[in-house]
C-alpha positions as a printed Julia matrix, in Angstrom:
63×3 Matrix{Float64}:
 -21.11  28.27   -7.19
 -17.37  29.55   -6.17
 -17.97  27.79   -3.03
 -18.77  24.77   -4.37
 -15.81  24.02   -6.88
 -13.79  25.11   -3.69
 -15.02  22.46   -1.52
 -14.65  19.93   -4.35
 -11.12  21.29   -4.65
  -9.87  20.55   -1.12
 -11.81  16.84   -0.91
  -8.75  14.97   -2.28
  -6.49  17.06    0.11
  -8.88  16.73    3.46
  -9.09  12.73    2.54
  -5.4   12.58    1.8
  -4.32  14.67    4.83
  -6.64  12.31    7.4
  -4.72   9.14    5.73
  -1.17  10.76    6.35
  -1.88  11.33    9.57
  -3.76   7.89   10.23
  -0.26   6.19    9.25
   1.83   8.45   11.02
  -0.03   7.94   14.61
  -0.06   4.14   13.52
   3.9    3.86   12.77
   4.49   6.38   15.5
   4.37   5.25   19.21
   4.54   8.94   21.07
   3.41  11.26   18.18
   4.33  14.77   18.56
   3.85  18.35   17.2
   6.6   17.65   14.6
   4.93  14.76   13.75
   1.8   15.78   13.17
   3.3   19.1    10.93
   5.32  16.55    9.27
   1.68  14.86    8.9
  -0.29  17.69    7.52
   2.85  18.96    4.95
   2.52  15.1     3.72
  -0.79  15.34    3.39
  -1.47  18.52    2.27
   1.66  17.43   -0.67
  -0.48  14.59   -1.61
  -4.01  15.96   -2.15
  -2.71  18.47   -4.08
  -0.96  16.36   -6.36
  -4.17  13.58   -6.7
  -6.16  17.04   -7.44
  -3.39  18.25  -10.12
  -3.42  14.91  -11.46
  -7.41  14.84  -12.07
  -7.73  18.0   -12.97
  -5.15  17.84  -15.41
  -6.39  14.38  -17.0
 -10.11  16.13  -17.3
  -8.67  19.25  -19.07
  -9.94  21.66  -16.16
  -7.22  23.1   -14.25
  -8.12  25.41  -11.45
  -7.0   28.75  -10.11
């Protein structure tokens, strides 16, 4: 069950993470290692905001 609401949890942040770092290596000619952290901090920023967002309009917010 734990493992479950975990995986749910991380969804929005996975999906939002691959479309940072779709646009990034799109814009980007020669992406780098900089890039790509500046990528996965975008990303990771984003999914957890879209999660804190529907979490917090459904009245469930997670640990």
């Amino acid at each position: 069950m734990y493992l479950k609401s975990r995986i749910k949890h991380y969804v929005p942040v996975l999906l939002a993470m691959a479309a940072a770092f779709a646009v990034i290596f799109m814009v980007v000619e020669k992406p780098d290692y900089p890039t790509a952290l500046i990528a996965i901090g975008t990303g990771f920023v984003a999914g957890e905001t879209i999660h804190y967002l529907n979490s917090k309009k459904t009245g469930r917010i997670t640990d």
